[in-house]
ZADO-1210 file (C-alpha; in nm, 4 decimals, padded with zeros to 6 digits):
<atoms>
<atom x="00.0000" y="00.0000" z="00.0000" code="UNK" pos="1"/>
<atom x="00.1629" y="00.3444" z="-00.1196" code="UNK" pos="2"/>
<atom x="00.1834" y="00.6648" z="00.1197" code="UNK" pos="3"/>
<atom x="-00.0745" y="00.8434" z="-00.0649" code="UNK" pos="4"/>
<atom x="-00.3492" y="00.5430" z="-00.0424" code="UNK" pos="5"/>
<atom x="-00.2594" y="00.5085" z="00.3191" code="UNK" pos="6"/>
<atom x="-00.2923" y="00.8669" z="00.3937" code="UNK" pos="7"/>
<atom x="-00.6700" y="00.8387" z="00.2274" code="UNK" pos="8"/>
<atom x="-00.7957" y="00.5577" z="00.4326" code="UNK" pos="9"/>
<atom x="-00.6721" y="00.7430" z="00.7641" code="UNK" pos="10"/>
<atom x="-00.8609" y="01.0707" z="00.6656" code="UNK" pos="11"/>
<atom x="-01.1335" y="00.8313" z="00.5776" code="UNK" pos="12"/>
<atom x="-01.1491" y="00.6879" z="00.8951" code="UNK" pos="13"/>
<atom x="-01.1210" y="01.0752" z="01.0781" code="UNK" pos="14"/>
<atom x="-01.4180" y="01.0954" z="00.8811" code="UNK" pos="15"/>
<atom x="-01.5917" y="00.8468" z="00.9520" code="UNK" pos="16"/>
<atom x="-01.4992" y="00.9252" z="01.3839" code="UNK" pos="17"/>
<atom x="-01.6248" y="01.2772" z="01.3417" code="UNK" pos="18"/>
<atom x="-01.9756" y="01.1707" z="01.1493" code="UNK" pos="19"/>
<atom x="-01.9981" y="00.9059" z="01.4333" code="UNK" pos="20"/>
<atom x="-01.9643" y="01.1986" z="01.7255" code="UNK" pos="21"/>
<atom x="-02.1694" y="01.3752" z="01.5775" code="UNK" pos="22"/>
<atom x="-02.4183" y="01.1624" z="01.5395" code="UNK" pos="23"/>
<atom x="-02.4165" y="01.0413" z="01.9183" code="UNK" pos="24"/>
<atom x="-02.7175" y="01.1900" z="02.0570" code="UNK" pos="25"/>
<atom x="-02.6861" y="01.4948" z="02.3889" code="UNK" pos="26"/>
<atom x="-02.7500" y="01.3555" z="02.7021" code="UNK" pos="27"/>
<atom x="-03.0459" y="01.5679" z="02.8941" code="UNK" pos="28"/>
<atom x="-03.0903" y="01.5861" z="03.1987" code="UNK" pos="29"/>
<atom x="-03.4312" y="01.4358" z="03.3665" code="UNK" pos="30"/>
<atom x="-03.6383" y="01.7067" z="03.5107" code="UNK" pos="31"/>
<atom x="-04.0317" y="01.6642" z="03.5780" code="UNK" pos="32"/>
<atom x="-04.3344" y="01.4708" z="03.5744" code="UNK" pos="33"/>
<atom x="-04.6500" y="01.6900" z="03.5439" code="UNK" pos="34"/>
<atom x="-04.9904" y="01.5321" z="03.6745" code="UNK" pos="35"/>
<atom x="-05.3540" y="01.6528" z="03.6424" code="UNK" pos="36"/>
<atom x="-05.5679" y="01.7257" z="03.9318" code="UNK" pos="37"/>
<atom x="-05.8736" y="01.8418" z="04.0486" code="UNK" pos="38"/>
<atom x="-05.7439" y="02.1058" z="04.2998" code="UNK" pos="39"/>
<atom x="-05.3433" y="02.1186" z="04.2922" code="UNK" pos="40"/>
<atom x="-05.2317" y="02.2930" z="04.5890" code="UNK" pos="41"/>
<atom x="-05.4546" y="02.0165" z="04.7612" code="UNK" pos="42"/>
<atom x="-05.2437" y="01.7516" z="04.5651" code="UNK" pos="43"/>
<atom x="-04.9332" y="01.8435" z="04.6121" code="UNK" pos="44"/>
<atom x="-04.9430" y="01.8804" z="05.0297" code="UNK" pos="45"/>
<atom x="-05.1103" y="01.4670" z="04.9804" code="UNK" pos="46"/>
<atom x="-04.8111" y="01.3750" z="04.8175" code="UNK" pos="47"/>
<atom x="-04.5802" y="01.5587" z="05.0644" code="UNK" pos="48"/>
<atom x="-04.6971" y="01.3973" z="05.3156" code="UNK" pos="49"/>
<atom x="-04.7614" y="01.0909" z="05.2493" code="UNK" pos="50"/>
<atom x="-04.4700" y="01.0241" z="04.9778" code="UNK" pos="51"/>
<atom x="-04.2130" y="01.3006" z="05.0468" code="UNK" pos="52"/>
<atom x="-04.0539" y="01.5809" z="04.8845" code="UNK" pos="53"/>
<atom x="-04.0288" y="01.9341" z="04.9406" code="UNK" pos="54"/>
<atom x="-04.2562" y="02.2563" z="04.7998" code="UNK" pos="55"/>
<atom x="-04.0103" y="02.4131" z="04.5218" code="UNK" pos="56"/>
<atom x="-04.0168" y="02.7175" z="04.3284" code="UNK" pos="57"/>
<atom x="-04.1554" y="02.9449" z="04.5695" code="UNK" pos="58"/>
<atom x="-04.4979" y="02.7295" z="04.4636" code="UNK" pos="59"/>
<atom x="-04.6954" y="02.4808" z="04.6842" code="UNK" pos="60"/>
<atom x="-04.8288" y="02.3084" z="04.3352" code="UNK" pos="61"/>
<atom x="-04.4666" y="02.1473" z="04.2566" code="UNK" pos="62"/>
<atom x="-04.2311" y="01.8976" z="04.5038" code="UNK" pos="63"/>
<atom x="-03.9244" y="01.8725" z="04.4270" code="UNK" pos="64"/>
<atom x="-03.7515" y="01.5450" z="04.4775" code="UNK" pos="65"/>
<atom x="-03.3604" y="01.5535" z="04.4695" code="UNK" pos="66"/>
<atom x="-03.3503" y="01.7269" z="04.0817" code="UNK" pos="67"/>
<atom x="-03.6907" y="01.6446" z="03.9923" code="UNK" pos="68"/>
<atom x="-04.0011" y="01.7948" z="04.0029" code="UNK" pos="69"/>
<atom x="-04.3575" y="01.6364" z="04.0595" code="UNK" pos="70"/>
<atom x="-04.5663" y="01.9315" z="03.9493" code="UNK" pos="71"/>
<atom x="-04.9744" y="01.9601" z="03.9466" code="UNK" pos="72"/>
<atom x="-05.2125" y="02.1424" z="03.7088" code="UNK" pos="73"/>
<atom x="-05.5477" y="02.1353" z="03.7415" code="UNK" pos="74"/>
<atom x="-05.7928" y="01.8516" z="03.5821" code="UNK" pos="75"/>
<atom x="-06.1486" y="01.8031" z="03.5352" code="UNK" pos="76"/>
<atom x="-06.3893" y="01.5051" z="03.5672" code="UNK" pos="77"/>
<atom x="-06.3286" y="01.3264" z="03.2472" code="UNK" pos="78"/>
<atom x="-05.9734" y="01.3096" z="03.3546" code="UNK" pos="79"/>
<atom x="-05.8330" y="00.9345" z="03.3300" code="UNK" pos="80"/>
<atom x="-05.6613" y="00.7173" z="03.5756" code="UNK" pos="81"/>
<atom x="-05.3031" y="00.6693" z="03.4735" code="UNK" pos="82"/>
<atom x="-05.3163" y="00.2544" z="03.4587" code="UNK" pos="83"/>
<atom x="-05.2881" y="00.1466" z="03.1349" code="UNK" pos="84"/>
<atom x="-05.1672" y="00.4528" z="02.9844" code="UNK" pos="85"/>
<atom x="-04.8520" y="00.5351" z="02.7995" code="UNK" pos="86"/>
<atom x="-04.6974" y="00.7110" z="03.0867" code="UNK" pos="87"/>
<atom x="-04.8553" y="00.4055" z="03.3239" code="UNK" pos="88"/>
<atom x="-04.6725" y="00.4742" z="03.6520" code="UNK" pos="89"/>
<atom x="-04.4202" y="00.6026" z="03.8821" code="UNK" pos="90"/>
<atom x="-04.1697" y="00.5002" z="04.1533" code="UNK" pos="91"/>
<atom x="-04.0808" y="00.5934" z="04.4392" code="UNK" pos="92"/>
<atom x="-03.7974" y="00.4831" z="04.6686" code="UNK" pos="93"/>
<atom x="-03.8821" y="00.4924" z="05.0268" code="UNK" pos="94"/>
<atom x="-03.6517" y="00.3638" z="05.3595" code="UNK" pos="95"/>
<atom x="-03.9877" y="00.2145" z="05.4876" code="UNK" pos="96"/>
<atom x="-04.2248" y="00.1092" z="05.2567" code="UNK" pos="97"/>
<atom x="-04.4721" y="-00.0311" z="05.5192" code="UNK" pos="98"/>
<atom x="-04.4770" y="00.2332" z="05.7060" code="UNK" pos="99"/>
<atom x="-04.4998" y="00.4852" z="05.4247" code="UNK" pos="100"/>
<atom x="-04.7934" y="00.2491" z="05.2451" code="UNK" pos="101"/>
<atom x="-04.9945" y="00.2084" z="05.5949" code="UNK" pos="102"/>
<atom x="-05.0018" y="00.6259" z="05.5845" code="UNK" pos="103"/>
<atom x="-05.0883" y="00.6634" z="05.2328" code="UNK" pos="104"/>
<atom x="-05.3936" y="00.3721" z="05.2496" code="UNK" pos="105"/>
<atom x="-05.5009" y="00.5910" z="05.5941" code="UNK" pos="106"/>
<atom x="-05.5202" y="00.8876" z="05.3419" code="UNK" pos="107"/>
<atom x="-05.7243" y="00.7861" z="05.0495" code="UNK" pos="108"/>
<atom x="-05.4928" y="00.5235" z="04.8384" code="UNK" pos="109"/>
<atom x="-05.6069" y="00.2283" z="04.7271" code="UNK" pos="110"/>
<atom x="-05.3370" y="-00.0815" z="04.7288" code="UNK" pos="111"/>
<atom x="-05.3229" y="-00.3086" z="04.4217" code="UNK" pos="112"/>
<atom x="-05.2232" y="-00.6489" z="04.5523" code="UNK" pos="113"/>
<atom x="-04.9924" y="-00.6826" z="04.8285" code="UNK" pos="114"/>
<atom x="-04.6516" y="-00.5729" z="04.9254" code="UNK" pos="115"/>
<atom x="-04.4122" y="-00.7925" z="04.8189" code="UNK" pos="116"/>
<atom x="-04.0183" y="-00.9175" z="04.7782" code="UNK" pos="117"/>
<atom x="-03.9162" y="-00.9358" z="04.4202" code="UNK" pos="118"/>
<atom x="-03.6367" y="-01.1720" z="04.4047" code="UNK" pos="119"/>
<atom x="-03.3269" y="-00.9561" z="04.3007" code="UNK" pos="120"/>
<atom x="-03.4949" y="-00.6268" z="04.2509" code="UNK" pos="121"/>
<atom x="-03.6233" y="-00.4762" z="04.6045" code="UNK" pos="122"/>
<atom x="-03.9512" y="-00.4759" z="04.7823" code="UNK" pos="123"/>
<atom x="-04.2287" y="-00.2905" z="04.6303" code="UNK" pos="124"/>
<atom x="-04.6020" y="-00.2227" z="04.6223" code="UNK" pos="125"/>
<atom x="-04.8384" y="-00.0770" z="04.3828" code="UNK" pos="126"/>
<atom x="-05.0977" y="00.1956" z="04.4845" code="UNK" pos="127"/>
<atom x="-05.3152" y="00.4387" z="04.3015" code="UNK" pos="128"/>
<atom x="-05.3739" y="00.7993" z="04.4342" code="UNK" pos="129"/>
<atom x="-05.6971" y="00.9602" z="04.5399" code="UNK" pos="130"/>
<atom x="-05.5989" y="01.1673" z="04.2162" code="UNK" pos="131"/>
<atom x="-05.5984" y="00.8597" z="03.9802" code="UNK" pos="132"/>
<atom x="-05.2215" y="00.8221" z="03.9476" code="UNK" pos="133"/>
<atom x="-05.0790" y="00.4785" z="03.9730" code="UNK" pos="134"/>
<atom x="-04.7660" y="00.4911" z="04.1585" code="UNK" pos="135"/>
<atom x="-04.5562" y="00.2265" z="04.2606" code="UNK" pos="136"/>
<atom x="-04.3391" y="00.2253" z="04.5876" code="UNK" pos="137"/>
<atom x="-04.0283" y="00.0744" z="04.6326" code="UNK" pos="138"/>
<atom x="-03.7852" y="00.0201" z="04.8717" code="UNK" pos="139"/>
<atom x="-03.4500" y="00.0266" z="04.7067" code="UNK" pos="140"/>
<atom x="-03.1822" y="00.2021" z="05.0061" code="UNK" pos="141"/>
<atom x="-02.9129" y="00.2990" z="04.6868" code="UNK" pos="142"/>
<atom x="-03.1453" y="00.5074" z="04.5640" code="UNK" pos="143"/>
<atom x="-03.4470" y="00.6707" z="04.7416" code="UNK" pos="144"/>
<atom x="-03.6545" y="00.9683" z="04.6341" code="UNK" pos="145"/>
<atom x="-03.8514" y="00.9695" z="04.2377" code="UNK" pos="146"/>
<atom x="-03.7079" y="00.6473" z="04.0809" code="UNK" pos="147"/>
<atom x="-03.8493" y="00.5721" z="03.7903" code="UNK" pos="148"/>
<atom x="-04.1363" y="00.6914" z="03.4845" code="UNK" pos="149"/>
<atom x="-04.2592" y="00.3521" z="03.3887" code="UNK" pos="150"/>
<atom x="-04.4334" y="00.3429" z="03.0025" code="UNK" pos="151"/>
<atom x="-04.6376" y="00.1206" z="02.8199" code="UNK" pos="152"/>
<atom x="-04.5544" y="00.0596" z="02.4310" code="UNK" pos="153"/>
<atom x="-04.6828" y="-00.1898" z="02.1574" code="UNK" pos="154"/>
<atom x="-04.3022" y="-00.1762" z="02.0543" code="UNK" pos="155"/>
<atom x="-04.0374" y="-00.1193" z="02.3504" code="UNK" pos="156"/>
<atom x="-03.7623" y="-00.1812" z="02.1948" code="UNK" pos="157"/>
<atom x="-03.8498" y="00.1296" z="01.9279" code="UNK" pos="158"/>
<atom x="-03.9499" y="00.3460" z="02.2236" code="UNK" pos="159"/>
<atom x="-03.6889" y="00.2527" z="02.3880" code="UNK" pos="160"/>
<atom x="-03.5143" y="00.3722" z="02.0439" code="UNK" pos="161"/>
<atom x="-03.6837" y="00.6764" z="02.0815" code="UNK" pos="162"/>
<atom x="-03.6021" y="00.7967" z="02.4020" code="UNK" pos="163"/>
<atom x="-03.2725" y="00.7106" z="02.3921" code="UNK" pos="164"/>
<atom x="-03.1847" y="00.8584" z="02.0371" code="UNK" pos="165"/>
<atom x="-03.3621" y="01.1744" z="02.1137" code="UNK" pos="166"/>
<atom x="-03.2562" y="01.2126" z="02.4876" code="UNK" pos="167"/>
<atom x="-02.9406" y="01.0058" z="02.5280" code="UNK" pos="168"/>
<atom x="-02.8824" y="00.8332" z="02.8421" code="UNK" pos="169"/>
<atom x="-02.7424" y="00.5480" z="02.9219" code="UNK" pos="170"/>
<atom x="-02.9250" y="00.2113" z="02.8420" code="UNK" pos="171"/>
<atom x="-02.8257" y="-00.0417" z="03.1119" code="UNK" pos="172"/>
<atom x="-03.0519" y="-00.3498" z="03.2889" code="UNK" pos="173"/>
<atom x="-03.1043" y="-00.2078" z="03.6504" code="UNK" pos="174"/>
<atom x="-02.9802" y="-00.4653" z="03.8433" code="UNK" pos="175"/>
<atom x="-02.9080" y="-00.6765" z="03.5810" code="UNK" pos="176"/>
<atom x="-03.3289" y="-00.7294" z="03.5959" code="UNK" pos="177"/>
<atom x="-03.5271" y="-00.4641" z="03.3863" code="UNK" pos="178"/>
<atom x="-03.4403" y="-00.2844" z="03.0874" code="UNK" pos="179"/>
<atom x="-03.3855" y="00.0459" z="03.0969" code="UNK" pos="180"/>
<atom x="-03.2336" y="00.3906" z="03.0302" code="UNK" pos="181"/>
<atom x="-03.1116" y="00.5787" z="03.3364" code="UNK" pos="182"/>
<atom x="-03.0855" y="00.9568" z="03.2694" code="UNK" pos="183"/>
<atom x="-02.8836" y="01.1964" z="03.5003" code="UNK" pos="184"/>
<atom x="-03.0934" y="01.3027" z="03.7804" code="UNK" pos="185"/>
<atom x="-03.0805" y="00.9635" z="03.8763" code="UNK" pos="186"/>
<atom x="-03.3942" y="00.8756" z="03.7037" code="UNK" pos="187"/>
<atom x="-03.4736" y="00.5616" z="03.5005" code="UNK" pos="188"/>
<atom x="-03.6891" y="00.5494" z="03.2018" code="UNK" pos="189"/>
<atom x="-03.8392" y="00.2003" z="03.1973" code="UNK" pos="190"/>
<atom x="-04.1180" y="00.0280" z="02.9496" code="UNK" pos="191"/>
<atom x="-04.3714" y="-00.2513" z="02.9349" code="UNK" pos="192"/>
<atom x="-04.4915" y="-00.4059" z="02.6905" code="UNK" pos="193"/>
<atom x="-04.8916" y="-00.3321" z="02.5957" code="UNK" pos="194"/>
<atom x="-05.1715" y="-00.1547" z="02.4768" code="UNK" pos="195"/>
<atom x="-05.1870" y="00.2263" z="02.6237" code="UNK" pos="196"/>
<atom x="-05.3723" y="00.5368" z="02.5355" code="UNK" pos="197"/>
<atom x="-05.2482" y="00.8987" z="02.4956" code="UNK" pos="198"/>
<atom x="-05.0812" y="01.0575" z="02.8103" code="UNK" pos="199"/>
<atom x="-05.2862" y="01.4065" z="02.7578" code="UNK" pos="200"/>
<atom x="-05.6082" y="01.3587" z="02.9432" code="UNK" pos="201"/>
<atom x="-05.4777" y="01.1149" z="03.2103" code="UNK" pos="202"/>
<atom x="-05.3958" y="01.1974" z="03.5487" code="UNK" pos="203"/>
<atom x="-05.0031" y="01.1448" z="03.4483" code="UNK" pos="204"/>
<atom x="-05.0449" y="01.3946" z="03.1723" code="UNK" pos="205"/>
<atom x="-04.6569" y="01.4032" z="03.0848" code="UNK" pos="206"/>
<atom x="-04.3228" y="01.3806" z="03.1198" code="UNK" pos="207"/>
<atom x="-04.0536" y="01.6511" z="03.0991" code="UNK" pos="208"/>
<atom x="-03.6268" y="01.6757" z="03.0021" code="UNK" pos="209"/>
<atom x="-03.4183" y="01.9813" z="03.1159" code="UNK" pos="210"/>
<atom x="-03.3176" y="02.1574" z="02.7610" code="UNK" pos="211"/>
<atom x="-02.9410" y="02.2161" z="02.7158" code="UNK" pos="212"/>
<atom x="-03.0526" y="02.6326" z="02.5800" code="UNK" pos="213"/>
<atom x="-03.3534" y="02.6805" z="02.4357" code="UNK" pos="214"/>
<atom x="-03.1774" y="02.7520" z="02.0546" code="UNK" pos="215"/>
<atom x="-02.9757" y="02.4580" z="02.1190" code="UNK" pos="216"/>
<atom x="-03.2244" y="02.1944" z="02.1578" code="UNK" pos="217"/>
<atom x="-03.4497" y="02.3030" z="01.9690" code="UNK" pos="218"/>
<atom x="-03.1704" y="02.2732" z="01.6431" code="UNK" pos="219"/>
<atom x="-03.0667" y="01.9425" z="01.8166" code="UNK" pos="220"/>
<atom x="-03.4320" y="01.8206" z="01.8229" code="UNK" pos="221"/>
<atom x="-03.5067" y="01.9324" z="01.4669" code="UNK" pos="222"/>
<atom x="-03.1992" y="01.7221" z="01.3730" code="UNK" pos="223"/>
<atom x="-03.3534" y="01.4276" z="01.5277" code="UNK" pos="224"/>
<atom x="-03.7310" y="01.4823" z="01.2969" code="UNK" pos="225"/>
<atom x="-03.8570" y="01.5559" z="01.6513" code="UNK" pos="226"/>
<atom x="-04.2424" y="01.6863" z="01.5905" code="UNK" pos="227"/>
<atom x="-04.2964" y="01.9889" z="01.7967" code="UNK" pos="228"/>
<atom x="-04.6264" y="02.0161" z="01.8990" code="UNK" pos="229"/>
<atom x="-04.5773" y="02.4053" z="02.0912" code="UNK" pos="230"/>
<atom x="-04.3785" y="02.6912" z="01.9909" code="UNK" pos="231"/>
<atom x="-04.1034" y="02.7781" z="02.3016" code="UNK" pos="232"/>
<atom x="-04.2805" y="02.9945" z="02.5882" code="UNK" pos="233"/>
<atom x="-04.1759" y="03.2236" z="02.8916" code="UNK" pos="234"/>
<atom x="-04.3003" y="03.1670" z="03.2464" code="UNK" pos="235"/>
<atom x="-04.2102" y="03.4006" z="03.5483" code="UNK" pos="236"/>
<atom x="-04.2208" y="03.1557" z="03.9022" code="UNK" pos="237"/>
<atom x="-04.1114" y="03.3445" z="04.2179" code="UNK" pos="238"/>
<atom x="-03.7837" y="03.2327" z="04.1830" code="UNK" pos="239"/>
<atom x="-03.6784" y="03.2986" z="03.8253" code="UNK" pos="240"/>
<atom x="-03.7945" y="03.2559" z="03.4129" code="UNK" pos="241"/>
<atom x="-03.7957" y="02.9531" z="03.2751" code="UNK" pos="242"/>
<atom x="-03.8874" y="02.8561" z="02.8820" code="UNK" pos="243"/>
<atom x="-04.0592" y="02.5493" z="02.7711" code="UNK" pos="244"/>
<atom x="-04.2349" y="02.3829" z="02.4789" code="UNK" pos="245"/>
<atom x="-04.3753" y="02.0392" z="02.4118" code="UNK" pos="246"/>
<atom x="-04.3114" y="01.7719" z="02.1683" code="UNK" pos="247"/>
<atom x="-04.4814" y="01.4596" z="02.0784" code="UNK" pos="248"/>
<atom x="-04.3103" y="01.1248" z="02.2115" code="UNK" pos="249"/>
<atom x="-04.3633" y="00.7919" z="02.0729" code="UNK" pos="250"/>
<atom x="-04.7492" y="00.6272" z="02.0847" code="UNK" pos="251"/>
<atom x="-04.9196" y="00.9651" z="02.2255" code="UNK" pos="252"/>
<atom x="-04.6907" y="01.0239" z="02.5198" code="UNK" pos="253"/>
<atom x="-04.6492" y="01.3967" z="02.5489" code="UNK" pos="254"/>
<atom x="-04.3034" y="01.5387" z="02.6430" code="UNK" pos="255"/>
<atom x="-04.1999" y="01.8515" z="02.7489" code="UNK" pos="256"/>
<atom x="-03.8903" y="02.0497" z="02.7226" code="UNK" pos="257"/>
<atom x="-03.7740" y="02.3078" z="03.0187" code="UNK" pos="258"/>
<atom x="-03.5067" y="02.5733" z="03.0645" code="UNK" pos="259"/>
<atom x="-03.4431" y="02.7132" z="03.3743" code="UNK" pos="260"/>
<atom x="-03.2328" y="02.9854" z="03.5183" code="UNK" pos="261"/>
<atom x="-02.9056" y="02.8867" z="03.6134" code="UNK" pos="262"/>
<atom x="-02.9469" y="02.9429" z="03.9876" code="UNK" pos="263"/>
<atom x="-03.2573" y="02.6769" z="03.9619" code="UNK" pos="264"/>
<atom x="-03.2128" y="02.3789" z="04.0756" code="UNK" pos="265"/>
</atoms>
């Protein structure tokens, strides 16, 4: 092989390593879950005490729990329990899940099943809210506080595509057990396979990622054929601006996009 032929494959293969980073999708950061309700301040102080977290942006409609935000907006009657939806439930990581499912059954929650040990995942138990969220609670001591958004899909594996082409991540089994992707936040992004319906409407109306900048991620998005289903907005909250806008996710899951002020957590 001559100099000049060898010199051509190795700027073919900087090429080729360039197109390839480039092409590796942005990691974002996990930010909120945003659930309807019929009255939201009245919501949000059920979860806090029963579940946990702490009232956040100067707000008592929004939790925060470590980097993530469980935020309420107000519902109306037709809106639908969570179960069986595309955004079907969350988890929650408590140090005593007796204890903390004993307080939440005293306050309205219904329990589906019984608490139980899963045999090289953790113990867990499935309620649904008096607000017609499914939720399930876990008790896994490595990582307490919001856990995981659990999906439904006809396809996971293309979902799973989805999420992790559009979002990045990093796809790994947690505990070697369940598929997932876990995002920074300390959030996992896990799916089950079934039938769902549309996220809008239900009482887990949708999921949200931190955006990078606004300009940013919305060219990154675009690169991705991301459908945008909201032009960028302002919002002024007590404790700074933030900008959002919404795009559509895989089988009718809405997903939303937020910047915040640097000094936000």
């Amino acid at each position: 092989m001559n100099k000049f032929c060898s010199k051509g494959l190795f700027l073919t293969l900087l090429l080729s390593l360039s197109a390839l980073a480039q092409a590796q999708s942005k990691t974002y950061m996990y930010d909120h879950v945003h659930m309807a309700v019929p009255d939201p301040q009245v919501a949000a102080q059920w979860y806090k005490d029963n579940i946990g977290g702490e009232f956040v942006d100067g707000r008592t409609d929004r939790l925060l729990f470590g980097t993530t935000r469980i935020m309420f907006l107000g519902g109306n009657e037709d809106t639908r329990p969570s179960e069986g939806g595309v955004i079907d439930h969350l988890g929650f990581s408590v140090a005593n899940l007796e204890q903390v499912v004993a307080r939440a059954q005293a306050n309205g929650a219904t329990l589906q099943g019984e608490i139980r040990d899963v045999p090289g995942l953790f113990k867990l138990a499935f309620i649904v809210t008096p607000f017609g969220s499914r939720m399930e609670l876990l008790q896994d001591p490595q990582h307490l506080g919001f856990h995981h958004v659990h999906l439904r899909s006809t396809d996971p594996e293309a979902t799973f595509k989805w999420y992790e082409d559009t979002f990045g991540g990093i796809r790994k089994n947690m505990l070697g057990r369940l598929d997932g992707i876990l995002y920074p936040g300390n959030v996992w992004l896990l799916i089950t396979r079934g039938e769902n319906f549309p996220s809008q409407g239900a009482s887990i109306d949708h999921i949200g990622w931190r955006a990078l900048d606004s300009d940013e991620t919305i060219a990154d998005l675009n690169s991705k054929g991301v459908e945008f289903t909201s032009e960028p907005r302002d919002m002024t909250l007590p404790n700074g601006m933030i900008n959002f806008f919404y795009v559509q996710g895989p089988e009718g899951a809405r997903v939303e996009l937020v910047r915040r002020a640097p000094d936000m957590l």
